[in-house]
Backbone as ProteinMPNN parsed JSONL, in Angstrom:
{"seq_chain_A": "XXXXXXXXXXXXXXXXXXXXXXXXXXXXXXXXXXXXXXXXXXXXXXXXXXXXXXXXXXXXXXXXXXXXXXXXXXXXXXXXXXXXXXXXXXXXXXXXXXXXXXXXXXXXXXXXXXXXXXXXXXXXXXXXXXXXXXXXXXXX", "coords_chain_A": {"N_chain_A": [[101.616, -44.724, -134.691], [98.381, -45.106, -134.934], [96.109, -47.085, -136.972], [92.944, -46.088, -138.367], [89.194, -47.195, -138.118], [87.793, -45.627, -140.39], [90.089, -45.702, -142.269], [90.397, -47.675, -143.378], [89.359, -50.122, -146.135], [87.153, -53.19, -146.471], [88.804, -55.497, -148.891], [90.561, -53.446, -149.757], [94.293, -53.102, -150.545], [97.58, -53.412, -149.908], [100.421, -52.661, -151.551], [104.386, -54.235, -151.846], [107.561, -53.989, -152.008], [109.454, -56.164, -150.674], [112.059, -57.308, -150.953], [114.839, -55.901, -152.748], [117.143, -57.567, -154.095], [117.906, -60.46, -153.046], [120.442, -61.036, -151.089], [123.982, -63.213, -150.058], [124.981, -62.161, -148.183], [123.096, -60.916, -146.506], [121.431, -63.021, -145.75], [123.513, -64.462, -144.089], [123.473, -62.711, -142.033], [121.34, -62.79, -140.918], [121.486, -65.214, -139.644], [123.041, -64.985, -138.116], [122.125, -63.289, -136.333], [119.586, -64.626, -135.576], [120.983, -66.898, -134.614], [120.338, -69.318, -136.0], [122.331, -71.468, -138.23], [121.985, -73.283, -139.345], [123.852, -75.243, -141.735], [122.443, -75.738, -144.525], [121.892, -72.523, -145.177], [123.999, -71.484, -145.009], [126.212, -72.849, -145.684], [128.048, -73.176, -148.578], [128.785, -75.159, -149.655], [127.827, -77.52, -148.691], [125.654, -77.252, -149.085], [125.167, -77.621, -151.441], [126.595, -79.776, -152.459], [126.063, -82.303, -150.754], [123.311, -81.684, -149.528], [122.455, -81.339, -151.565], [121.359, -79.283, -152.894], [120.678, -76.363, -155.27], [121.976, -74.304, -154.239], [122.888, -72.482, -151.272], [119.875, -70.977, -149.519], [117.84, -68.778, -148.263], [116.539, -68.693, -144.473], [113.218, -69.581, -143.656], [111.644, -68.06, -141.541], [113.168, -65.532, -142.052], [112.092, -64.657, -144.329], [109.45, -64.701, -143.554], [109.721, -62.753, -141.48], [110.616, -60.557, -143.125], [108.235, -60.132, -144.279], [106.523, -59.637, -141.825], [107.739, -56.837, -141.182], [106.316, -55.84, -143.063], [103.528, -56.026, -142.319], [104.055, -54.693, -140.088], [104.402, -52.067, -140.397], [102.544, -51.357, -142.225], [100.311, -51.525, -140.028], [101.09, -50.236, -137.924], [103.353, -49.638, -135.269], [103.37, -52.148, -132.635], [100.602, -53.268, -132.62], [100.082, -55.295, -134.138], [98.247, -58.191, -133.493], [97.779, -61.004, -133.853], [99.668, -62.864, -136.353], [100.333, -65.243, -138.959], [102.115, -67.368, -140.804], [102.171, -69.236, -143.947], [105.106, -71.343, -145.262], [105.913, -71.78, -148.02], [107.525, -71.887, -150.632], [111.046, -71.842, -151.158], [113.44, -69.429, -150.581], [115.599, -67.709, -152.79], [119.165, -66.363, -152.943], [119.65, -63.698, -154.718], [117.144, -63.372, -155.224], [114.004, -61.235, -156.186], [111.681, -59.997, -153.798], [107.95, -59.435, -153.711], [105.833, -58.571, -151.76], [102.297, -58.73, -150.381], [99.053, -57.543, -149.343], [95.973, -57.702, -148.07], [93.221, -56.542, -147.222], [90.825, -58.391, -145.44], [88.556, -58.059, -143.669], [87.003, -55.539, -141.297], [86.363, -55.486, -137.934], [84.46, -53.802, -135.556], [82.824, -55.206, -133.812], [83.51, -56.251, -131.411], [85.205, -55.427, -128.23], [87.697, -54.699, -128.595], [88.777, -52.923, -131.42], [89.519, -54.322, -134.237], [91.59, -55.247, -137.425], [91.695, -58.185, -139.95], [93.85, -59.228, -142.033], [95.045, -60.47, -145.574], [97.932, -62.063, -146.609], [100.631, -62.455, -148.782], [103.733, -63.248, -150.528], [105.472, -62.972, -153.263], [108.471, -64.161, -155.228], [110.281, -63.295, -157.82], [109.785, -64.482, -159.852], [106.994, -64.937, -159.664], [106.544, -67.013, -158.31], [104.594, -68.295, -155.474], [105.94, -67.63, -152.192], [105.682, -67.194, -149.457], [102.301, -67.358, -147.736], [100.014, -65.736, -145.76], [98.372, -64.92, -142.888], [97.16, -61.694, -140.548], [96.346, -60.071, -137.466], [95.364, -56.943, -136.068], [95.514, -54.242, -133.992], [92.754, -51.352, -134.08], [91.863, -48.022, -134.381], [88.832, -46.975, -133.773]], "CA_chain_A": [[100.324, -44.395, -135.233], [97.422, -46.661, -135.676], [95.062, -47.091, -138.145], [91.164, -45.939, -137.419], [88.332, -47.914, -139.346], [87.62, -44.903, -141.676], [90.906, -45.879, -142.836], [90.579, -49.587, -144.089], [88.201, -51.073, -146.655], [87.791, -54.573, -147.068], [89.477, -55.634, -150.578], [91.977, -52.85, -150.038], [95.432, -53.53, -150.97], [98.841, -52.543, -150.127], [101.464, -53.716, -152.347], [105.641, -53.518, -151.762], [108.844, -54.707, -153.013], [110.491, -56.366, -149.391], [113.985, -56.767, -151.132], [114.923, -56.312, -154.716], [117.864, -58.528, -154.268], [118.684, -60.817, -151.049], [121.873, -61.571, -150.924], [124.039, -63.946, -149.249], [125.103, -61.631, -146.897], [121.45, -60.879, -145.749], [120.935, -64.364, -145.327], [124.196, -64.675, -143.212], [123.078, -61.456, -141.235], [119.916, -63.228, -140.382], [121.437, -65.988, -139.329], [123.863, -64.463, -136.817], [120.223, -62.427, -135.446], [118.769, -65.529, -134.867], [121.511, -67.963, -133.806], [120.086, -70.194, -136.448], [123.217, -71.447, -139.006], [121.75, -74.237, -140.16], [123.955, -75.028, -143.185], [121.588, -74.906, -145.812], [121.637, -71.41, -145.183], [125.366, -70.42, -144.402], [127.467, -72.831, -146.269], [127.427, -73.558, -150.141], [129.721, -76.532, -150.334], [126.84, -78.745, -148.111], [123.797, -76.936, -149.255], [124.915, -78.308, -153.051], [127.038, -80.962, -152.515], [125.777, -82.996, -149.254], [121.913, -81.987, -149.701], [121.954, -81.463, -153.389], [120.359, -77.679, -153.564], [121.32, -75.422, -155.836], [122.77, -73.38, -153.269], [122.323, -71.66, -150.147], [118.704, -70.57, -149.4], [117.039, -68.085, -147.128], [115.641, -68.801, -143.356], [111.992, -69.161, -143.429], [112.039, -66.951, -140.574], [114.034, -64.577, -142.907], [110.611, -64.262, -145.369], [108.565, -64.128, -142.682], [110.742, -61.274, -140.701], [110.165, -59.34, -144.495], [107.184, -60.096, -144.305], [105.95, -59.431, -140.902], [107.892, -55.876, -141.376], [105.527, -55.008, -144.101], [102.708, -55.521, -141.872], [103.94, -53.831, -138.979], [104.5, -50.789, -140.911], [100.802, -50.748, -142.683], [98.873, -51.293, -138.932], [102.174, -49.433, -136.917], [104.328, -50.623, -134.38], [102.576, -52.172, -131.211], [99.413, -53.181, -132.721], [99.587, -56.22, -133.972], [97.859, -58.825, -132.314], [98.292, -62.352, -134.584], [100.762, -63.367, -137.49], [101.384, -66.306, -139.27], [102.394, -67.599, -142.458], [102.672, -71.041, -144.406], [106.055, -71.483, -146.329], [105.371, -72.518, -149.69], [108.77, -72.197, -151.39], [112.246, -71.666, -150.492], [113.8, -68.251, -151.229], [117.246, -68.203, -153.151], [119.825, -65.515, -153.296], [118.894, -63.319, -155.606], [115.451, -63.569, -155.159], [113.181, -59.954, -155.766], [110.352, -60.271, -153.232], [107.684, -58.433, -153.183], [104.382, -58.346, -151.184], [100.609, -58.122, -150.801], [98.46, -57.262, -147.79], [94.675, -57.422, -148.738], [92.341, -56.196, -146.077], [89.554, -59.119, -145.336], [88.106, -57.693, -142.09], [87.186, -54.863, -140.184], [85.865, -55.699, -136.868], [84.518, -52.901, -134.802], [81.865, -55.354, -132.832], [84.212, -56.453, -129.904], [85.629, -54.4, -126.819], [89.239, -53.823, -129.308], [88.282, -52.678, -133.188], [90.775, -55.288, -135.074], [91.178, -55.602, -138.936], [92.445, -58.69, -140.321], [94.429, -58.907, -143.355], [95.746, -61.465, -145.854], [99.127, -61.885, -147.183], [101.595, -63.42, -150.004], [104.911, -62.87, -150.826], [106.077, -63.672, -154.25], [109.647, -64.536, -156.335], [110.911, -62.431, -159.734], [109.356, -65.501, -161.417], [105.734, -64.75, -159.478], [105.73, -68.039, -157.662], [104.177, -67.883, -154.309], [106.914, -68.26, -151.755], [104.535, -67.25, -148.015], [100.882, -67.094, -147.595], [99.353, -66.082, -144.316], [97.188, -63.375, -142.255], [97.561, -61.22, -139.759], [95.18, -59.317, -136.989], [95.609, -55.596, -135.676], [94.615, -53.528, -133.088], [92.443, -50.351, -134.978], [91.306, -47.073, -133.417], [87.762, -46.629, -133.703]], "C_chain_A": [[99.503, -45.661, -135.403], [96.281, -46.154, -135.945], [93.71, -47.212, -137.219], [90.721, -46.891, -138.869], [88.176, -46.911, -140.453], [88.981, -45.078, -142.519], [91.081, -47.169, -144.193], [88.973, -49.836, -144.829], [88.619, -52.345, -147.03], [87.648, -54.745, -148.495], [90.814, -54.939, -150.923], [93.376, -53.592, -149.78], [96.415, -52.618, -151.003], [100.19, -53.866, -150.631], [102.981, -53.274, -152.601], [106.216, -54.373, -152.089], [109.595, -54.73, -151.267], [111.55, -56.248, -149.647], [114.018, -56.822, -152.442], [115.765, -57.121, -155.041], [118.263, -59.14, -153.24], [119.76, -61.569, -151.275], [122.396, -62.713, -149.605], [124.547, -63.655, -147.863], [123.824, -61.595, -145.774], [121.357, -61.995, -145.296], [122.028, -64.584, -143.76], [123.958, -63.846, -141.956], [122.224, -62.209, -140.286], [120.287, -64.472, -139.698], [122.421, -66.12, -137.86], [122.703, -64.016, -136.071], [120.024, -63.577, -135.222], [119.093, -66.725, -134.258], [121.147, -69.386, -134.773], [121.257, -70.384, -137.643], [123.833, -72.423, -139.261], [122.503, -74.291, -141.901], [123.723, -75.198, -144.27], [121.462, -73.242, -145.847], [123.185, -70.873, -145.21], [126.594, -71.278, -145.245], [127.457, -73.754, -147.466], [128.056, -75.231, -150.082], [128.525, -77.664, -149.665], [125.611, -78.727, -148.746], [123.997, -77.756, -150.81], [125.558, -79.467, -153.287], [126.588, -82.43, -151.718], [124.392, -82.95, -149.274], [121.431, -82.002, -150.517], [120.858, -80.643, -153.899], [121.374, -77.415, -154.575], [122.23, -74.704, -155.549], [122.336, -73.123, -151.93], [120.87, -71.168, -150.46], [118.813, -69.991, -148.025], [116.192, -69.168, -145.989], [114.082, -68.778, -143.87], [111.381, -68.068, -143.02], [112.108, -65.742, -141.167], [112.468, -63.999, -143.071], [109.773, -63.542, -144.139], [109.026, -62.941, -142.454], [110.191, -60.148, -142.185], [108.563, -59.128, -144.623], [105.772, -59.575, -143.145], [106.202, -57.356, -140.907], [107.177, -55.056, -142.539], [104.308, -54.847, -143.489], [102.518, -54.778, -140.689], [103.709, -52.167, -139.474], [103.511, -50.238, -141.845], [99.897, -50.202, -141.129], [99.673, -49.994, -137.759], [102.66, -50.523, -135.739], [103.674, -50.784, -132.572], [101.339, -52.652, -131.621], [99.028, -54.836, -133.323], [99.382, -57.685, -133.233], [97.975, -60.707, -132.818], [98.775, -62.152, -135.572], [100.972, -64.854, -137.62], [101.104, -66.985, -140.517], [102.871, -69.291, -142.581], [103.756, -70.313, -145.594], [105.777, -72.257, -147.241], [106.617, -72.628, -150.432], [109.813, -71.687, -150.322], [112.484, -69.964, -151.465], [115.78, -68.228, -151.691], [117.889, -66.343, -153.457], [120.186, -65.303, -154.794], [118.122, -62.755, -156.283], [114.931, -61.485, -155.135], [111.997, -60.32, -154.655], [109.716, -59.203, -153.065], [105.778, -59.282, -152.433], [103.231, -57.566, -151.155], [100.028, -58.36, -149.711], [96.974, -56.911, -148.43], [93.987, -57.704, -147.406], [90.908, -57.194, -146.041], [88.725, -58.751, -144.342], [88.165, -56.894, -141.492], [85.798, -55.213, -139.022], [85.701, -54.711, -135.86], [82.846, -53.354, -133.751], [82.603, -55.796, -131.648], [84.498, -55.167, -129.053], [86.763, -53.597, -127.766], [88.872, -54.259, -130.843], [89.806, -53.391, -133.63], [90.592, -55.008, -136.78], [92.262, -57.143, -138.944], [92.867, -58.582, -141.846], [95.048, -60.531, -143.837], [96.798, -61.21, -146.483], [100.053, -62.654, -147.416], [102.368, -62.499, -149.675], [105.315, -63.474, -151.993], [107.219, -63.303, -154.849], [109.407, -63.593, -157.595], [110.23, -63.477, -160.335], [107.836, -65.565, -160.679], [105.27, -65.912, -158.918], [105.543, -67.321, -156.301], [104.743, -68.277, -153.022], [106.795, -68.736, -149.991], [103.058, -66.812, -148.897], [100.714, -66.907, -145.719], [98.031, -64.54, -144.251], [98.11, -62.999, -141.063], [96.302, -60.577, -139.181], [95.774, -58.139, -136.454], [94.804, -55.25, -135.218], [93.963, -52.34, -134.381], [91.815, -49.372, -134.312], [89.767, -46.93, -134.131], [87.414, -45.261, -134.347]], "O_chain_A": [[99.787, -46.783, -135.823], [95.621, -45.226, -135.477], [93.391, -47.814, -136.194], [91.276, -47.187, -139.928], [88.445, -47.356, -141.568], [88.933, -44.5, -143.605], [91.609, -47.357, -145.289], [87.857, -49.768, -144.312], [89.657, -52.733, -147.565], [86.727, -54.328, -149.198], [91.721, -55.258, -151.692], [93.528, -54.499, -148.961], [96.474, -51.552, -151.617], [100.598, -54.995, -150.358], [103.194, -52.287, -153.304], [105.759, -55.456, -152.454], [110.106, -53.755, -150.715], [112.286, -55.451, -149.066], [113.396, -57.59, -153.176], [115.603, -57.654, -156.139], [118.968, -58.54, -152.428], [119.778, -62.739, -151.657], [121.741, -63.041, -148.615], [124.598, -64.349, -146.848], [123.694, -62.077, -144.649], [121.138, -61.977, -144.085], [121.563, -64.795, -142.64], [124.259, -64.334, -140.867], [122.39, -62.235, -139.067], [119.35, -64.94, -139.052], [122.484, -66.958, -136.961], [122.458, -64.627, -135.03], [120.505, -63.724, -134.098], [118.342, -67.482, -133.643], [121.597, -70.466, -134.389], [121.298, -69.33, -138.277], [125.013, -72.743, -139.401], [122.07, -73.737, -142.912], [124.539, -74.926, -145.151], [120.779, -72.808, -146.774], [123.364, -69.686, -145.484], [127.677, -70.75, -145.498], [126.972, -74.885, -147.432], [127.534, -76.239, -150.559], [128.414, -78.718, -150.292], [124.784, -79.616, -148.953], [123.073, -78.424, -151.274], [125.206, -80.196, -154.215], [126.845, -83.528, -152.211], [123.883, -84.051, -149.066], [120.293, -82.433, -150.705], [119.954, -80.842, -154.709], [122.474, -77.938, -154.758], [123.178, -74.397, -156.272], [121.298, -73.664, -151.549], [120.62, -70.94, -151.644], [119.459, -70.36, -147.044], [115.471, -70.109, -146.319], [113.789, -67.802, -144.559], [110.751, -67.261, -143.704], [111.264, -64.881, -140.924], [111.836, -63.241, -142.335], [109.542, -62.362, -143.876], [108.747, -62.031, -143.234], [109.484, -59.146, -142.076], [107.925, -58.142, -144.993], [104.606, -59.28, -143.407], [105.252, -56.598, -140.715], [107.424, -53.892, -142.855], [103.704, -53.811, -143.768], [101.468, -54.32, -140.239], [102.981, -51.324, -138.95], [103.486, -49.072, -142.239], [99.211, -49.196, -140.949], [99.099, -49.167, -137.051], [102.412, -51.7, -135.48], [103.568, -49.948, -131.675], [100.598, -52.414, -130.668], [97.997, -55.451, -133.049], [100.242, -58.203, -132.521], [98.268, -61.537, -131.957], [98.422, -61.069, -136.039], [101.539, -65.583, -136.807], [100.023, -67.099, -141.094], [103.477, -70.11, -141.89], [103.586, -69.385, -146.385], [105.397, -73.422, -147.119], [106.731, -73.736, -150.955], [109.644, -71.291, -149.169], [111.963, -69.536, -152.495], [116.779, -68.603, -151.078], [117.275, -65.415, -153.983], [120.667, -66.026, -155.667], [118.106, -62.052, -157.293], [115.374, -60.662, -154.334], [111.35, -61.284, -155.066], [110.185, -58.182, -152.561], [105.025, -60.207, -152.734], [102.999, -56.427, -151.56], [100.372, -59.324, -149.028], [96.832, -55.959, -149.197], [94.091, -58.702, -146.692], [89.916, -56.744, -146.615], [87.867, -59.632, -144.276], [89.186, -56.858, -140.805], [84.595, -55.18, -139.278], [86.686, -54.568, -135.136], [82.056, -52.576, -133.216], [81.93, -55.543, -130.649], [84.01, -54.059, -129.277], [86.868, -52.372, -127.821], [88.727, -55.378, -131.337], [90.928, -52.972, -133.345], [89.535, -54.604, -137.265], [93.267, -57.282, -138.247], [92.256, -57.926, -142.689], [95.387, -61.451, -143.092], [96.83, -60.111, -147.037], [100.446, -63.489, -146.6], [102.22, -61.473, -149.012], [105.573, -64.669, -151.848], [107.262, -62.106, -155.133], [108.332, -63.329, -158.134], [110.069, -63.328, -161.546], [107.237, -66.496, -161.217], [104.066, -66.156, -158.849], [106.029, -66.243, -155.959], [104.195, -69.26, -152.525], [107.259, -69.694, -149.371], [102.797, -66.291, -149.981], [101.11, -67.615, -144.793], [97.365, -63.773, -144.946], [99.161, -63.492, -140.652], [95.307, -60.424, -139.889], [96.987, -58.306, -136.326], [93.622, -55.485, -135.467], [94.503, -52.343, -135.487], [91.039, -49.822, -133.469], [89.849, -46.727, -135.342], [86.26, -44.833, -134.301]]}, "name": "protein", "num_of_chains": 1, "seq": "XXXXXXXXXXXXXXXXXXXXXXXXXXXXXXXXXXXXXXXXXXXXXXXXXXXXXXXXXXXXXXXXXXXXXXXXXXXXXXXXXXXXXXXXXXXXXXXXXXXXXXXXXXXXXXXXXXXXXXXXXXXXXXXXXXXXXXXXXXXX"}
């Protein structure tokens, strides 16, 4: 499905809970998917002893991936047309995240009606962990 302009106003806001707890499995999951297993991510004894975290932390990637799946599933699957996000914090197992998608843009003067959108992701403690945008195709 994809979203027509009578659908979207700019200011609107959709707001979800990506994970209520990400575990270190998730993290390990994600890290088999992407071949990445970098150990800050996969193995405690380096991430706290050797680089001197706390612990293991989430992929970037990871956030994003939660994050990109929140906006595929506002515009639908196939539609969107840019993504991309600045990492601002690290995410720790744990972590609630939830997200915010605030509609800045509908564009229905080109050849393909787009909206863009902006979007956070914030931590159980409300820091701000991504920021970015995104653009989408939109049916007319």
């Amino acid at each position: 499905m994809t979203l027509s302009v009578n659908q979207l106003t700019v200011g609107q806001q959709c707001k979800v809970v990506l994970v209520e707890d990400l575990t270190r499995t998730q993290i390990v999951q994600y890290a088999g998917a992407s071949g990445d297993f970098n150990p800050l991510h996969t193995d405690e004894v380096f991430a706290t002893e050797v680089a001197g975290y706390s612990s293991t932390f989430g992929h970037g990637m990871l956030t994003m991936a939660l994050a990109g799946r929140m906006v595929t599933d506002f515009v639908g699957d196939g539609n969107l047309l840019k993504f991309g996000v600045r990492f601002r914090k690290p995410v720790w197992p744990g972590d609630r995240l939830r997200g915010t998608m605030t509609v800045d843009e509908v564009n229905v003067r080109s050849a393909t009606a787009t909206a863009t959108v902006s979007l956070s992701v914030v931590n159980e403690r409300d820091e701000l962990v991504i920021s970015g945008s995104a653009t989408a195709r939109i049916d007319r």
